[in-house]
Backbone as a ProteinNet text record, in pm:
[ID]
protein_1_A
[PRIMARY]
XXXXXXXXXXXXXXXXXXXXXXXXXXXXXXXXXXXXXXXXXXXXXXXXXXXXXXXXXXXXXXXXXXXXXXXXXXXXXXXXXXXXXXXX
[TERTIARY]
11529.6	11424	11485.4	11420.1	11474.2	11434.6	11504.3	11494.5	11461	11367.4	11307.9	11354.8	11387.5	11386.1	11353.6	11238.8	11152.3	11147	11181.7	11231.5	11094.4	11032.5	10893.4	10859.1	10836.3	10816.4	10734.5	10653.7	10547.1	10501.3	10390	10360.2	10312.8	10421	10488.5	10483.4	10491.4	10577.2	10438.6	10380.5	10308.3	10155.4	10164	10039.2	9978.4	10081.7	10082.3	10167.2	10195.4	10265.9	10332.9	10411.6	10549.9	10397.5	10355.8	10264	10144.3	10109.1	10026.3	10139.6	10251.3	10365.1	10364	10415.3	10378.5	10303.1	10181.8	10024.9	10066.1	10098.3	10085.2	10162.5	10271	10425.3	10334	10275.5	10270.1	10161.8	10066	9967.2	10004.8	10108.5	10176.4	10311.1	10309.2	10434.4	10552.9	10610	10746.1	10807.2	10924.2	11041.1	11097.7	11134.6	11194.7	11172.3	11172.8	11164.1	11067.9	11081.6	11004.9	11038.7	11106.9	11211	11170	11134.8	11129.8	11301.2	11296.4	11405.6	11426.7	11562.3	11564.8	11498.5	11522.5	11475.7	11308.9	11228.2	11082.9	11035.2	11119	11104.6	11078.3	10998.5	10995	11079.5	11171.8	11255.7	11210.5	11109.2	11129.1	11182.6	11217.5	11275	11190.3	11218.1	11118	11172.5	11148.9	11224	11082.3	11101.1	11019.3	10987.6	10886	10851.5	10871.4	10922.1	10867.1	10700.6	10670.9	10508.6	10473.9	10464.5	10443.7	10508.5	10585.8	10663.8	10633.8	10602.9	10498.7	10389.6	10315.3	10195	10181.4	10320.5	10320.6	10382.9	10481.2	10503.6	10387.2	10298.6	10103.4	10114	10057.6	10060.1	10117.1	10246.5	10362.6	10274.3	10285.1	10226.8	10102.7	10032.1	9880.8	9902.4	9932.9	9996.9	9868.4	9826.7	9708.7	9644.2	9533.2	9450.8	9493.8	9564.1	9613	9694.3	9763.7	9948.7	9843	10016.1	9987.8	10139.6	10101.3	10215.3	10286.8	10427.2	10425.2	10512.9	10629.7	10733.5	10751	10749.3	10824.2	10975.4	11049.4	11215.7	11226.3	11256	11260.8	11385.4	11450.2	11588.1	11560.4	11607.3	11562.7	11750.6	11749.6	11869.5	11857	11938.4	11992.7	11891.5	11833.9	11806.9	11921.1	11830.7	11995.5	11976.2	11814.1	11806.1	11740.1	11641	11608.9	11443.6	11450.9	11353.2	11251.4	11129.1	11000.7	10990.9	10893.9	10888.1	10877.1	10961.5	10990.3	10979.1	10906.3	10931.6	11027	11079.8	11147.4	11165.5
26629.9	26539.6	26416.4	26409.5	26256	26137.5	25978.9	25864.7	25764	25699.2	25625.5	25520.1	25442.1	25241.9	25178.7	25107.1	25067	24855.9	24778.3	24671.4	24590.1	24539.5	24491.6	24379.4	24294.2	24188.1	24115.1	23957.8	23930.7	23865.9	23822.1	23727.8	23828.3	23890	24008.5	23954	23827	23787.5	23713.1	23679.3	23668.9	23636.1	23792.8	23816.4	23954.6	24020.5	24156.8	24257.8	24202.5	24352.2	24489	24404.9	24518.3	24578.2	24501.4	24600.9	24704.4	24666.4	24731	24873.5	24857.3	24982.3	25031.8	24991.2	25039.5	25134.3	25124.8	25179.2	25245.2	25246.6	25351.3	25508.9	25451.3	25489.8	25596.6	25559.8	25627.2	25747.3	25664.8	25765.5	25893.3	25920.3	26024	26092.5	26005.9	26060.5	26037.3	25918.6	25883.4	25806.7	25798.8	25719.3	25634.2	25510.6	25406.8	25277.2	25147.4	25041.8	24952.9	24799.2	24735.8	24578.4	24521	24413.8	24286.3	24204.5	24052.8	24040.2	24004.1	23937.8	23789.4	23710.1	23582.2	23546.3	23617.8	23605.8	23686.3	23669.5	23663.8	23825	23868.1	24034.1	24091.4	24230	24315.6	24410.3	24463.4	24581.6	24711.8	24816.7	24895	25046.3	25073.2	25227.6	25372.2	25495.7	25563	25656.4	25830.4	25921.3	25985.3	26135.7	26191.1	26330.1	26432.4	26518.9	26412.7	26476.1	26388.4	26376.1	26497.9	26438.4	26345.4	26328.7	26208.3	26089.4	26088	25973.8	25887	25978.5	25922.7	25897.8	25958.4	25917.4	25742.3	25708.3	25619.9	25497.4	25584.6	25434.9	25427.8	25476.7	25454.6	25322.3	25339.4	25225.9	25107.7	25135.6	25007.8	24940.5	25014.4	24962.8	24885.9	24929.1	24854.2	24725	24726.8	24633.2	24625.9	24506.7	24521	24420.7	24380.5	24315.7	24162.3	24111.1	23943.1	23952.6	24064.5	24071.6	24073.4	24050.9	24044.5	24116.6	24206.5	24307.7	24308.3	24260.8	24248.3	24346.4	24369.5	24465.4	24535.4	24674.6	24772.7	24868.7	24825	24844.3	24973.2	25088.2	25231.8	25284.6	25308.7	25377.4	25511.9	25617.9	25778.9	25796.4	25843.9	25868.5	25965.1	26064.7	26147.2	26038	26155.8	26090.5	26048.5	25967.8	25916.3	25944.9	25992.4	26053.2	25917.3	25849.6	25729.3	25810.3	25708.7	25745.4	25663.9	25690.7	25612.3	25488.2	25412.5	25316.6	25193.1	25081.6	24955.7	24869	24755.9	24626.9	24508.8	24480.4	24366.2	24216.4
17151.7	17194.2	17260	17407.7	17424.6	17346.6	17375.1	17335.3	17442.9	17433.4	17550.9	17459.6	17608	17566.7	17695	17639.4	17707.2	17679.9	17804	17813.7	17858.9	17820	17855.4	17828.3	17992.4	18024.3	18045.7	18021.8	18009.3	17927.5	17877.9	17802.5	17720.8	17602.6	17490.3	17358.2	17337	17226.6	17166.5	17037.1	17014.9	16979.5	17038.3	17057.8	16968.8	16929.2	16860.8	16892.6	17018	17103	17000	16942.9	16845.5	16737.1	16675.3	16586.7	16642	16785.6	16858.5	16907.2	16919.5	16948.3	16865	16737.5	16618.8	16604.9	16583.8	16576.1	16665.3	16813.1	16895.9	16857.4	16787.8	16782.5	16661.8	16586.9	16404.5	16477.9	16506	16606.8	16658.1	16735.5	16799	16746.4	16634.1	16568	16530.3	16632.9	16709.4	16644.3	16623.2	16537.1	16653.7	16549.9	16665.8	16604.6	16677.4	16641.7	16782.5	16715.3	16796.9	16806	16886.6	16845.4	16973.4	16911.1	16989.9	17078.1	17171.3	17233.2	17244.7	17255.8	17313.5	17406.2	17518.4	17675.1	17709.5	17568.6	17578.8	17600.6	17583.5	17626.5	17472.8	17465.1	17376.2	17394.9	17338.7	17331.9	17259.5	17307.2	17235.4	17225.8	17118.9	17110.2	17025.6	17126.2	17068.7	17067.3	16979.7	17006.9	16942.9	17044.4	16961.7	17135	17115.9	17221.1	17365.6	17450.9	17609.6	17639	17593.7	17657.5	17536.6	17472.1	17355.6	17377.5	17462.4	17478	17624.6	17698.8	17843	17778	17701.4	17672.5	17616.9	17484.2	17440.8	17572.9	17694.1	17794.2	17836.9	17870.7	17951.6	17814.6	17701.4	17593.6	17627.5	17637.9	17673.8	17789.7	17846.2	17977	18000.8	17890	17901.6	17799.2	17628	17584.9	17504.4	17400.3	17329.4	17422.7	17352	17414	17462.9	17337.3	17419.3	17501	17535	17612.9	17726.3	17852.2	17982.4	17986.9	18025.8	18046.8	18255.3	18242.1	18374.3	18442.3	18346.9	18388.8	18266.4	18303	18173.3	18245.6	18223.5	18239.3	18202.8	18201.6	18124.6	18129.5	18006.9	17990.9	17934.7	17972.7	17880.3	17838.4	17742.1	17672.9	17540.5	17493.4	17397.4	17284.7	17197.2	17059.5	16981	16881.4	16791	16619.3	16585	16515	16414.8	16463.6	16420.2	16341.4	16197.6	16090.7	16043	16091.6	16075.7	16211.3	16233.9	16318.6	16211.3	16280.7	16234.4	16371.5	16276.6	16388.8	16329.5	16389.3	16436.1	16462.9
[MASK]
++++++++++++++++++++++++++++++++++++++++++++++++++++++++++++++++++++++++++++++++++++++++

């Protein structure tokens, strides 16, 4: 299974974003995390089916209701074998 990391830019930081990934993340299945950055960015990581995992960047992409989602950055890489979703 691939591992998406997904770098997402915008007014991210609190408003819910990481627990709204979260929720998205448990929803579909997917292991990973969900991590505030210095530089105002959300970092998150996901592993799990590919079509489950496009489904959850569409999510990223929209953001919950307070975010303003401006850029989502996308890295695909080898799973790493990550257990349950956590935020950050």
């Amino acid at each position: 299974m691939p591992r998406l990391l997904a770098l997402v830019k915008g007014k991210v930081q609190g408003v819910g974003y990481r627990a709204f990934a979260q929720r998205k993340a448990l929803e579909l299945g997917l292991s990973g995390y969900a991590e505030n950055l210095p530089d105002g960015r959300v970092e998150v990581v996901a592993e799990g089916p590919k079509e489950d995992l496009e489904v959850f960047l569409q999510h990223l992409r929209q953001g919950p209701r307070l975010a303003r989602v401006e850029e989502v950055e996308v890295h695909w890489a080898e799973e790493a074998g990550l257990k349950g979703f956590h935020v950050y």
